[in-house]
VEXSEZA-106954 format. One record per residue (C-alpha): x, y, z. Coordinates in steps of 0.001 Angstrom, whole numbers, padded with zeros to 6 digits, always signed. Layout:
N
XYZ
...
//
This chain:
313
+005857+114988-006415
+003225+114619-003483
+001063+111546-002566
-002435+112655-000415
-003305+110180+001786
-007111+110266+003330
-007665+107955+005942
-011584+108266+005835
-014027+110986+004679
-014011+113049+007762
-010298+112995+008275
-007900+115872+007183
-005589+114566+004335
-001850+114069+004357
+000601+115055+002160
+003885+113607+001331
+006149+115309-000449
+008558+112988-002237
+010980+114995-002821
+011920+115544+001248
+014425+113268+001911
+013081+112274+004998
+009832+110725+003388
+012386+108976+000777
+014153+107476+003859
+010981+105870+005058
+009816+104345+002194
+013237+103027+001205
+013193+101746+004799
+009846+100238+004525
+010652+098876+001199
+014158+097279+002493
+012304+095878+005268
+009663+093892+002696
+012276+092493+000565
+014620+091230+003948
+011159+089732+004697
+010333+087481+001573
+014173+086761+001508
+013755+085020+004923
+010539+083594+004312
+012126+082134+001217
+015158+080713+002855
+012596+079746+005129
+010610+078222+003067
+013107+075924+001298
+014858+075260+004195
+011285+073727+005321
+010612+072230+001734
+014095+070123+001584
+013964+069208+005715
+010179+067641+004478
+011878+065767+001326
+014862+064418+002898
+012509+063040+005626
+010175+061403+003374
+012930+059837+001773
+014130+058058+004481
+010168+057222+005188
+010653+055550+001753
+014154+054075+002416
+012290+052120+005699
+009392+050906+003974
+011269+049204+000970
+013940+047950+003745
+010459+046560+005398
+008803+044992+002197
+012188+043791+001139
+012599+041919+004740
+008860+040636+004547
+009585+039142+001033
+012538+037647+002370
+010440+036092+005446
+007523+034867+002357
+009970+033454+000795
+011305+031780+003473
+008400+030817+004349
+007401+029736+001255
+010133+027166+001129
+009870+025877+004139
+006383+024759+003648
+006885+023211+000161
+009814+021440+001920
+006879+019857+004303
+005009+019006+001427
+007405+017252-000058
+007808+015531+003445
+004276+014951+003725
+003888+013903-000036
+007011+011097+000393
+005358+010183+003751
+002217+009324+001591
+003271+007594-001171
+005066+005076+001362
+001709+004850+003167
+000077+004246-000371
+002832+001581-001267
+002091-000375+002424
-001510-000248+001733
-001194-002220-001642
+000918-004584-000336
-001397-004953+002643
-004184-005250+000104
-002243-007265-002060
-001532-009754+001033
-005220-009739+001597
-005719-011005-001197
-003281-013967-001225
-004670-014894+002371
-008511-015376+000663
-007554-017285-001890
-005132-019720+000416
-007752-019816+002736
-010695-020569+000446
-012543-017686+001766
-015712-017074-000470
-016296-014765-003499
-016979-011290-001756
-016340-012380+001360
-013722-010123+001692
-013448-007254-001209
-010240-005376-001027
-010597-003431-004253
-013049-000808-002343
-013170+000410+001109
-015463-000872+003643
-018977+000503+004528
-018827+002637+007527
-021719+004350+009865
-023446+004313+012934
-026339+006177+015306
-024826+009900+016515
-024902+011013+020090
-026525+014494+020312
-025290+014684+023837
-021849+013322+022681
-019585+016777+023221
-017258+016860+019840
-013499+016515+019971
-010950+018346+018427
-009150+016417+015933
-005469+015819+016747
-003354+017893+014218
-000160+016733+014735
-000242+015419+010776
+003553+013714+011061
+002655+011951+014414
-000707+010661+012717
+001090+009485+009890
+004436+008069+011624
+001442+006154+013861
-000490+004527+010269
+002692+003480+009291
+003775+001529+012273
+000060+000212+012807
+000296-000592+008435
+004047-002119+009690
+002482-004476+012203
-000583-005537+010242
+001833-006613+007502
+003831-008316+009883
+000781-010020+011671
-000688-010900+008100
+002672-012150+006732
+002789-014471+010008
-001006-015723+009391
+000152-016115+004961
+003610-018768+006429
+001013-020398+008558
-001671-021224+006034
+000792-021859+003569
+002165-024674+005975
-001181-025597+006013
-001219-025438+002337
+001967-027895+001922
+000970-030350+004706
-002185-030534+002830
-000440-031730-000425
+001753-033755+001279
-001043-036194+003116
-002593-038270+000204
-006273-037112-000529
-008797-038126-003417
-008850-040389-006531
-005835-041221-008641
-007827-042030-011400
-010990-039093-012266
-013264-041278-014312
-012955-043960-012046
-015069-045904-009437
-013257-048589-006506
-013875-051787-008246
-012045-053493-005549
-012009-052779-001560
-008886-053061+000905
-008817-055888+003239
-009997-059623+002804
-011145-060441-000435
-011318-063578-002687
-008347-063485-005327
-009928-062991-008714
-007173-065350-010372
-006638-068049-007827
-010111-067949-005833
-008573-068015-002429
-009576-065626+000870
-006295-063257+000365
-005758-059680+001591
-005524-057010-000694
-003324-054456+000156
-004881-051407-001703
-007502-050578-003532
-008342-051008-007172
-009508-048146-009213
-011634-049804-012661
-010324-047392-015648
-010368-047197-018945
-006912-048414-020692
-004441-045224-021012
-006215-043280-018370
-004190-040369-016318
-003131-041839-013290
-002565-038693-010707
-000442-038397-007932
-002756-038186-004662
-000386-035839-003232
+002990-034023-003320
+006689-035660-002881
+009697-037502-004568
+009411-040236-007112
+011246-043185-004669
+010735-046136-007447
+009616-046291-011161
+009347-049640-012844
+008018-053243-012889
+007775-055030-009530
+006607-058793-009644
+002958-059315-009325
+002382-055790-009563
+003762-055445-013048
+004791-051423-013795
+005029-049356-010563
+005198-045885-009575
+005983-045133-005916
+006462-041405-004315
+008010-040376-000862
+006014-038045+000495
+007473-037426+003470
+006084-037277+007174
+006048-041118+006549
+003761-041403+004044
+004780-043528+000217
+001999-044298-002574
+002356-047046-004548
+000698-046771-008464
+000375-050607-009978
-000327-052255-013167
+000398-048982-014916
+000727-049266-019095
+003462-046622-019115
+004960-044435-016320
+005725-040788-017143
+008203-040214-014581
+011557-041585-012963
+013280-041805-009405
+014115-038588-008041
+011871-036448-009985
+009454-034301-007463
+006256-034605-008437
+003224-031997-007495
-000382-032883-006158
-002870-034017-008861
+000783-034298-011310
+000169-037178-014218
+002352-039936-013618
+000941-042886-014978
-000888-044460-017538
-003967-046798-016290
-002763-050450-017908
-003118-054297-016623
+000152-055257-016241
+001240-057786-013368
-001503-060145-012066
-004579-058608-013624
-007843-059347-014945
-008243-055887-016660
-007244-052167-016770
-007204-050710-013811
-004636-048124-011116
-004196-050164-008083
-003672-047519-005070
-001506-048513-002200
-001156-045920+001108
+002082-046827+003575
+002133-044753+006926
+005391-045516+008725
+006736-048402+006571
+002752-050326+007067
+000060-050559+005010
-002875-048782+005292
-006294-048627+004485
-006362-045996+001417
-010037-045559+001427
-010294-042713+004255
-008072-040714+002310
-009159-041161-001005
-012260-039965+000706
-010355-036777+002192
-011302-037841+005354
-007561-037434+006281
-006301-034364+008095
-002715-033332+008366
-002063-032804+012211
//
C-alpha cells in the first residue's frame, strides 16, 4: 500500500510505501509519541483538576469557620445588648416609680398647703419654650445614658427627700393649727354675750364673765374648737353640764350649760368633733354653749380666737 503526499501544486509528490518497514517504524513512532502525549496531558490534567478542588474546599472550610465565628460574635452581641436593655428598662421603671411618688407628694403638699385649684397641676407636664440663639453654637448631647440616668435618680432622690422635709413641716403646721382653738363652737350661732365686765342677767350686779356665750337653738352641735384630750365631762356648779379638753401647749376649753355631752374623760377628740349638745343647764336664762379659753392655767379672752385671729407660734 502507498500514501502520495503533495505538499503544494508545484511540488514533486512523495510516496510512502507502507509496506517498508522503515515507514511503519515512523508512524508507529509518531503514533506512540501522540498517545504518551494525551496520557500526560491527562494525568496532567486531573492532577490540575483535583489540586483546584481540594483548594476550593478548604476556601469553603474558612468561610463557614468565618460565618460560624461572626454568628457567634452576633450572638454575643446580641445578648449583651438585650442584657442593657433590660438594665436600662429596670433603671426606668424605678425612675417611673420615683416620679409618681414625687407627683404623688406634690400633690399632698397642695392640698396641706391650701395652694389653689391649678395652681400647681401634676397630672401633665409643664409648658416649656423660649427665644433661640442663631449665634448659639449647638452642643453635643452627653450620651453616657447610665450616668444620665444614675444622675435623675439621685436629683428624683433628693427632691423626695427635700419635699418629704417641706410635707413633716407643714404637717406640724397642720397639727399646731388644730391644736390652738380657732372659730365657733356652735355654726348657727351669734355671741349673745361678750367676755369681760358685764351685768349678771340673774342677779343684776357688775360681774365678770369669764367666756363668751354663744345664743343656740336647744340640741344644737356643740364642736370642739380644736384638737386634744377630753380632761373633764360632767356637771360643775353654776355651770351645770361641762365638757373640758386638754389641748396641750397650755391651752383647755371649757363647753357649759350643755343638754347632753357625747363624750367622756380620756377620749381624744378631733377639730370641729361633736361633743356637746347646746342646753341651759347651770345658771341660765336660755339655751346657749358658753365658751371658755385657758392659756397657762388663766383665763382668756376667747373672742380673738373664735375670730382665728390666733396663730400658733
Amino acid at each position: 500500500m502507498n500514501i502520495i503526499i503533495v505538499a503544494n501544486s508545484n511540488a514533486t509528490p512523495t510516496t510512502l510505501d507502507l509496506k517498508c518497514w522503515r515507514v511503519r517504524s515512523r508512524i508507529a513512532g509518531i503514533l506512540g509519541a501522540c498517545a504518551l502525549f494525551f496520557i500526560g496531558a491527562g494525568v496532567i490534567g486531573a492532577s490540575l483538576f483535583a489540586n483546584g478542588r481540594d483548594q476550593a474546599l478548604r476556601d469553603v472550610a474558612t468561610m463557614r469557620a468565618t460565618v460560624a465565628k461572626q454568628q457567634n460574635d452576633l450572638a454575643q452581641v446580641e445578648t449583651a445588648s438585650r442584657r442593657d436593655m433590660d438594665a436600662l428598662a429596670l433603671q426606668l421603671g424605678l425612675l417611673q416609680a420615683q416620679a409618681t411618688r414625687l407627683n404623688a407628694l406634690g400633690e399632698r403638699l397642695t392640698e396641706i398647703g391650701k395652694l389653689g385649684d391649678g395652681e400647681f397641676d401634676f397630672s401633665r407636664a409643664p409648658a416649656l419654650g423660649g427665644a433661640e440663639d442663631p449665634t448659639a453654637a449647638p452642643h453635643p448631647l452627653d450620651f453616657d445614658l447610665a450616668g444620665n440616668i444614675g444622675a435623675l435618680r439621685n436629683q428624683f432622690a433628693m427632691q423626695e427627700t427635700q419635699l418629704t422635709v417641706l410635707e413633716n413641716l407643714l404637717l406640724d403646721r397642720n397639727t399646731r393649727n388644730t391644736l390652738v382653738p380657732n372659730g365657733y363652737p356652735v355654726s348657727t350661732s351669734y355671741i349673745g354675750s361678750p367676755f369681760g365686765s358685764r351685768v349678771d342677767p340673774i342677779n343684776g350686779q357688775l360681774e365678770s364673765h369669764t367666756g363668751l356665750d354663744f345664743d343656740a337653738e336647744y340640741g344644737s352641735d356643740i364642736k370642739a374648737v380644736a384638737a386634744g384630750v377630753v380632761s373633764f365631762a360632767g356637771d360643775k356648779a353654776g355651770y351645770g353640764r361641762v365638757v373640758e379638753i386638754d389641748h396641750g401647749n397650755g391651752y383647755m376649753t371649757r363647753y357649759a350649760h350643755n343638754s347632753a355631752n357625747l363624750v367622756h374623760v380620756g377620749e381624744r377628740v378631733k377639730f370641729g368633733q361633736v361633743i356637746a349638745k347646746v342646753g341651759s343647764t347651770g345658771r341660765s336664762t336660755g339655751p346657749h354653749c358658753h365658751l371658755e379659753v385657758w392659756l397657762n392655767g388663766k383665763v382668756v379672752n376667747p373672742y380673738a380666737y373664735v375670730k382665728g385671729k390666733i396663730k400658733p407660734v
